[in-house]
N, C-alpha and C positions, 0 to 999 in steps of 0.2 A: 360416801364411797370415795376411795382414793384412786386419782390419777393412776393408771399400769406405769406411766413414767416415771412417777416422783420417786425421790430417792430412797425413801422409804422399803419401798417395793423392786424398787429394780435391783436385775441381779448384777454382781460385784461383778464375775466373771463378762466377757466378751462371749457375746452368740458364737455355735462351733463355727456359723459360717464364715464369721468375719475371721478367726482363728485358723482355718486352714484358708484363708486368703491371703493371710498376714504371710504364715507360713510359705504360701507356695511363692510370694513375689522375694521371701527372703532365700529362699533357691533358688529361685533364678537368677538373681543379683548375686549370690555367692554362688553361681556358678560361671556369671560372665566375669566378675572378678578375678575368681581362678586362673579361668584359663587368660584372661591379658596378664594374669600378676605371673604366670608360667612362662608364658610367652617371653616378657620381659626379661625374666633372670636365664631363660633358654638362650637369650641374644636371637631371636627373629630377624633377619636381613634388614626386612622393611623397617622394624623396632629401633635397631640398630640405626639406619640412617636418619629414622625421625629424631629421635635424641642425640646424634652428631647435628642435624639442621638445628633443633633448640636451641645448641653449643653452649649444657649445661656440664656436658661430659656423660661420658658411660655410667662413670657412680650415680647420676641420676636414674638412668634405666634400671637400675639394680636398687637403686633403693623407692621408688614408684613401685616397682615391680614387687618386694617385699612388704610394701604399707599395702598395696592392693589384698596381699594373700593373710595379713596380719586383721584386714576390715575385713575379708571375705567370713574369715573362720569365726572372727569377735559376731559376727550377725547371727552365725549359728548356737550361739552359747547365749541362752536369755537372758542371763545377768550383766553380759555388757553390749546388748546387741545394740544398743544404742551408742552406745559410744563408737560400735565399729559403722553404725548408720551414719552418723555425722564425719567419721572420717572419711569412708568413702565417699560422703558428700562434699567435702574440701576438697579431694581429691579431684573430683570431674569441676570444680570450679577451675580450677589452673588446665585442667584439660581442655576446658569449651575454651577459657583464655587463650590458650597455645593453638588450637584450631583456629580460633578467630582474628588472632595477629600474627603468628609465628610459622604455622603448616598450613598450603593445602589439604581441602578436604573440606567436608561438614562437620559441625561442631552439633548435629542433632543427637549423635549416637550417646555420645557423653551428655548433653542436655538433658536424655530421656532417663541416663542411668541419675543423674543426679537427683533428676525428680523422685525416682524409683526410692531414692537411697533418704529422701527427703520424707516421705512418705513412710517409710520404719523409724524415723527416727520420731516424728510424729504419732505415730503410733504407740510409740515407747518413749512420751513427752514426759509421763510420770517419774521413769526408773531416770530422766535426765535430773530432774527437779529435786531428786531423792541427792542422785551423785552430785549436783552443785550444791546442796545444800549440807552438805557432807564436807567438801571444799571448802567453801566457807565458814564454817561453823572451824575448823580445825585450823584455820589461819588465824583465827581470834583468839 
């Protein structure tokens, strides 16, 4: 009698549960992206001042604010949500950065999104391994 686990037997597919988990953390995450990547190209006061304190200039607001909305949307599309997983994860790495040497404030909020954004992209380890393997192979 064989293992339920072995690979044999087990299904290709992901259980529905872990599938609308997957799902729902990638709306949530593409919905806090949204609205900071809105927020940013809206120019927010507060936005506004914290990337004057940076002193990388406004074009930085504006262009954080567009990679936010460019990862947001790439997570809802399953062929490169992975790639928008990992960017959005770059992304809050220079944010806890900047909280943690440059702004006032807690660096937990972006900590959490990072981990969040770490987590799909984990999830979506395969479709990574497929696209660098694709990379590589095309530069030989």
């Amino acid at each position: 009698m064989q293992n339920s686990d072995s690979p044999a037997t087990k299904n290709e597919a992901a259980p529905r549960w872990r599938q609308i988990g997957l799902w729902s953390v990638k709306l949530l995450l593409a919905a806090a992206f949204i609205a900071a990547g809105s927020a940013n190209l809206y120019g927010l006061p507060i936005l506004v001042q914290n990337f004057e304190q940076i002193g990388l200039g406004q074009w930085f607001r504006y262009f954080t604010g567009t990679l936010e909305l460019i990862g947001a949307a790439a997570l809802l599309v399953p062929a490169v949500a992975s790639l928008g997983a990992l960017l959005l994860a770059a992304i809050m790495v220079g944010a806890t950065l900047t909280h943690l040497f440059v702004l006032p404030g807690s660096p937990v909020p972006a900590i959490v999104l990072f981990a969040l954004s770490v987590m799909i992209a984990w999830a979506h380890r395969d479709q990574i391994a497929v696209l660098a393997s694709r990379i590589l192979v095309d530069r030989d």
